[in-house]
N, C-alpha and C positions, 0 to 999 in steps of 0.2 A: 509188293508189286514192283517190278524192274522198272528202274528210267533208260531210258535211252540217254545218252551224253551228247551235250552241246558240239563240244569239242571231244573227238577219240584218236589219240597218237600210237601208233603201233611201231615200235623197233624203229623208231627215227635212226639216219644215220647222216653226220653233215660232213664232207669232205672239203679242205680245203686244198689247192693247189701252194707249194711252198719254196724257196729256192733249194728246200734240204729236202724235199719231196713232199709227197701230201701227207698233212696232217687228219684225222680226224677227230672234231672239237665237239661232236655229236654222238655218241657210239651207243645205240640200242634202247633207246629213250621212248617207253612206252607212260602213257599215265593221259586220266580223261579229267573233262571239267563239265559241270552240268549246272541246267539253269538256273542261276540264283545262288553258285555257290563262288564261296572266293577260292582259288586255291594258291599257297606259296608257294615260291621258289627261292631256295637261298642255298648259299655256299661262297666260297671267296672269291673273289675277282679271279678271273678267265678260267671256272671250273664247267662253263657254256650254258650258263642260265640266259642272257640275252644271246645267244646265238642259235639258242632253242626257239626264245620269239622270236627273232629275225626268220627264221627257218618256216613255221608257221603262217606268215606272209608272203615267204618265199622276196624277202625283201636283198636280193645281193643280184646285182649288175648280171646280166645275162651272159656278156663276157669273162665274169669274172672266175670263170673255169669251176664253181661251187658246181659239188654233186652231192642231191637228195635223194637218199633211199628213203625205204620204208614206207610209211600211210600216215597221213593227217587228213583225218576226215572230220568236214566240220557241216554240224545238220545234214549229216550222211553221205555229205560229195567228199569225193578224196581231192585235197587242194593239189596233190603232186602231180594230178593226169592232167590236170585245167590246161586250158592256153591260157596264155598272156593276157589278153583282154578278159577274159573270163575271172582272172584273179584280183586283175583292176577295179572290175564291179561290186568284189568284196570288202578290198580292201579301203580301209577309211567306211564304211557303210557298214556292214554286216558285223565283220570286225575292226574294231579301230585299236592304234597302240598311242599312248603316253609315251615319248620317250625322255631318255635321263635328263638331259640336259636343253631345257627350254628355248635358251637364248642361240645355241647352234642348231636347233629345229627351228625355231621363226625364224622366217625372211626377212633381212632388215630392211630392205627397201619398199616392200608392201605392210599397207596399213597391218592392222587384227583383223580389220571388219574385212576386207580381202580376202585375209586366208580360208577366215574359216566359212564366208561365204561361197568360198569356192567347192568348198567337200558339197555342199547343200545342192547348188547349182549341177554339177557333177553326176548328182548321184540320184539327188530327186526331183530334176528337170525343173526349180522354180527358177520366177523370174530373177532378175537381179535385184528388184526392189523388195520382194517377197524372203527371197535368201536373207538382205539386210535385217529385217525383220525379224526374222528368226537370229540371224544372229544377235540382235540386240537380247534376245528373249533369251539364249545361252550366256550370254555375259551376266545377263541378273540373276541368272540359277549360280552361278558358280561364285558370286558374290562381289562381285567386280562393281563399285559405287559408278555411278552416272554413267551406264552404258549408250548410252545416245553419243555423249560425247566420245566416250572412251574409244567407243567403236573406229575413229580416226587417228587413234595412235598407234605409233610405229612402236614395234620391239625395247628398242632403246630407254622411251619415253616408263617404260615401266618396271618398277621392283622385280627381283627374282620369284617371292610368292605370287606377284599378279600377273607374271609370265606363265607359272605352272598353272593358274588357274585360265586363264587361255589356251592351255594344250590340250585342259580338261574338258575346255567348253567346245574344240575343236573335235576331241575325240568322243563327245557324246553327242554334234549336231545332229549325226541322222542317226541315233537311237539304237545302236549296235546291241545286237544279241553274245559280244565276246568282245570285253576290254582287257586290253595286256598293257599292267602300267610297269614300267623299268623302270626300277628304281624314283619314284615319282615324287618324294621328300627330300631327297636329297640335298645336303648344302640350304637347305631353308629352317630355320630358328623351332623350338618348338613350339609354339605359340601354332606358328600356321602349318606346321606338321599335322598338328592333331585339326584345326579347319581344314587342309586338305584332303586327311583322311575321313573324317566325318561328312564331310561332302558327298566322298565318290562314294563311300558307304551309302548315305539317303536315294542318291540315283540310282545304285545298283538295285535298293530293292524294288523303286519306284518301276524299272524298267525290266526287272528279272534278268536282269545281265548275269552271265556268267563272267568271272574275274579272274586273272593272273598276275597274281602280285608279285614282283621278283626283286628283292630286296636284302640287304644284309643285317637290318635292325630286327634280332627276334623279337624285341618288343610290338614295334608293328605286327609281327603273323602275330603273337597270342593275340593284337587285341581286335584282330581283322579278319584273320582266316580261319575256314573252317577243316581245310586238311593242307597239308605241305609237305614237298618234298624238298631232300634235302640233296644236293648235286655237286660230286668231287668227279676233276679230272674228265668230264664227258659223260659221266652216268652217274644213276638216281642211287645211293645207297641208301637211302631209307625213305618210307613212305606213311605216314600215319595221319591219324587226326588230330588235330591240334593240342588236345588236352594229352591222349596217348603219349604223344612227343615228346610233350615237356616233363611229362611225369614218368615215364617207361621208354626214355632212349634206349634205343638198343645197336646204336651204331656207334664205334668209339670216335670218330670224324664229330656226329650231333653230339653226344656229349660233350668234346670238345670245345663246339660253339655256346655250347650250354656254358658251361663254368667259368668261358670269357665275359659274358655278360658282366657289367658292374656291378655293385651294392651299394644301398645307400648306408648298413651295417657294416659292422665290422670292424677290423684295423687297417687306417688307412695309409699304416708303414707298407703292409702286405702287396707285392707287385701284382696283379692282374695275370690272372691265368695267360699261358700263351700253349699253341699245339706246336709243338717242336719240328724244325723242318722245314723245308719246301717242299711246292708242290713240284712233281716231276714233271718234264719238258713232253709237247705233245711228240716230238720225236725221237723219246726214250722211255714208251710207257713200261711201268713195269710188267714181269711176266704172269706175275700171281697177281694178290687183290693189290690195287691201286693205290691203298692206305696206310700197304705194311710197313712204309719207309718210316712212319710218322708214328704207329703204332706202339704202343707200349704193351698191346698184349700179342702182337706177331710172335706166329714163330715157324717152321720150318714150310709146315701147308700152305699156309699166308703166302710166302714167297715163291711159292713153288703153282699154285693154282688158283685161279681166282675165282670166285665164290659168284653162287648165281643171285638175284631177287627171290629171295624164300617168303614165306609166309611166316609172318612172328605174332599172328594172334589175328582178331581180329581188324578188317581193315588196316592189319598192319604188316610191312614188307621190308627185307633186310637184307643186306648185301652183304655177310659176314659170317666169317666161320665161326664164329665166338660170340655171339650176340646174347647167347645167357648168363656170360659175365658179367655184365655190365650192369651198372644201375646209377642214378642219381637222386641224391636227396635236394629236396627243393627247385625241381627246375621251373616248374611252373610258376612258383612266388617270385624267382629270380626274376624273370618275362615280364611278371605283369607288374614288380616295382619298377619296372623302366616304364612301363604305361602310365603309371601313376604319379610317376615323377612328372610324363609329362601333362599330365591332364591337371596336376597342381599349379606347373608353372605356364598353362594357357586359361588358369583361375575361372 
């Protein structure tokens, strides 16, 4: 039986305005998420995994000369034809985001119990004293001790973990059918890594949310997500399902991220894999595929043409002219002894 997806991205395209001309940090970004499922997004800093969710809410200043192509259609309205006030009514309700850093998302000058009363108010017309209520009832889902009281502190007054668990309680007060968390462990110990992800896990099934996780720890996707893609330089060079991934990369970029991963075996003379290279500048992308700078299996096609999203088996999709060279042994056990490491040391 076919699902219909929560969320369906067709050939996104993000353009930025730039003083060296416009970049584009988006380039042909199609991929769906459907209800109740997680899906990943990983790659290294500025390869446009949060500038894809940004894109999604259509979150950049009306001034700010950004231009969206493409279709994001979510529960089947395309968000790119919306007006303004129309995108408002989704955003924070329909869809909410997590973003990376907690303490420059909260207000310091208003309470918690303010903020996140204010989405409630906003969006599902209650009263003021009704919203507080509900917000107290969000603070003790997300595990936040003495919400009555707590509900009257400001930012400041609380830890980096009880700050992420307020962005959490903000981004599920009105029960969104699409959570997009960037980066959402970050900078927090493992202990409350794995509380926070266990958290958003129990809501998401409780509510059938669909999720987008966008993150750089593969340990997180194996032990969260059920398909992920993997994003260099503006576009998705591999697409599979979690298990697929990790056990039949077929992108030399994923494999890559694979082999970086730590161990808790082995010799601990031996330096940690590195992918060799920079990434190249959005103002000199390469002509061929985007990877071959970095590549050890490039050669003349590579540089010369760049390779489309093919099919490499089932629910799985490649961006490479070479993808049946490639293999790894152990990816999968690699991923989840970083899970295990940390599900030991949150005891």
């Amino acid at each position: 039986m076919n699902r219909t997806p929560l969320l369906d991205v067709k050939h996104l395209r993000t353009r930025f305005p730039t003083e060296r001309g416009e970049v584009t940090a988006v380039d042909g970004v199609s991929f769906q998420v459907y209800a109740g499922e997680t899906v990943g997004l990983v790659g290294e800093s500025g390869c446009g995994k949060s500038v894809t969710s940004l894109s999604i809410l259509r979150l950049f200043g009306k001034h700010s000369g950004t231009r969206l192509e493409g279709e994001i259609n979510f529960e089947g309205k395309n968000l790119l034809t919306m007006s303004l006030e129309e995108i408002q009514k989704i955003r924070g309700n329909r869809i909410s985001m997590i973003f990376q850093d907690p303490m420059s998302s909260l207000n310091p000058v208003l309470t918690i119990g303010d903020q996140i009363a204010e989405s409630i108010i906003r969006h599902q017309g209650a009263s003021k004293k009704a919203a507080l209520e509900k917000t107290v009832e969000m603070l003790r889902l997300v595990g936040i001790p003495s919400p009555e009281q707590r509900v009257f502190d400001y930012p400041h007054q609380l830890s980096g973990g009880m700050r992420q668990r307020v962005m959490i309680a903000m981004g599920l007060s009105c029960q969104p059918k699409l959570l997009i968390a960037d980066e959402p462990t970050t900078a927090l110990d493992v202990t409350i890594q794995a509380q926070i992800l266990d958290l958003m896990l129990e809501v998401k099934e409780r509510l059938n949310m669909g999720m987008i996780l966008i993150t750089h720890d593969l340990g997180v996707v194996a032990e969260v997500c059920s398909r992920v893609l993997v994003m260099y330089l503006g576009q998705i060079v591999e697409e599979a399902p979690v298990e697929t991934l990790f056990e039949h990369p077929k992108h030399p970029y994923t494999v890559g991220l694979l082999r970086s991963i730590p161990t808790l075996e082995g010799n601990r003379s031996e330096k940690l894999h590195v992918i060799e290279g920079m990434v190249p500048s959005l103002h000199q992308i390469p002509q061929g595929c985007r990877f071959a700078q970095r590549c050890p299996y490039a050669d003349r096609l590579c540089f010369d043409q760049a390779p489309d999203l093919t099919e490499a088996g089932r629910d799985h999709k490649v961006r490479c002219w070479h993808q049946d060279k490639l293999s790894l042994e152990g990816g999968m056990e690699l991923a989840f002894e970083t899970r295990e490491r940390r599900e030991t040391l949150s005891g």
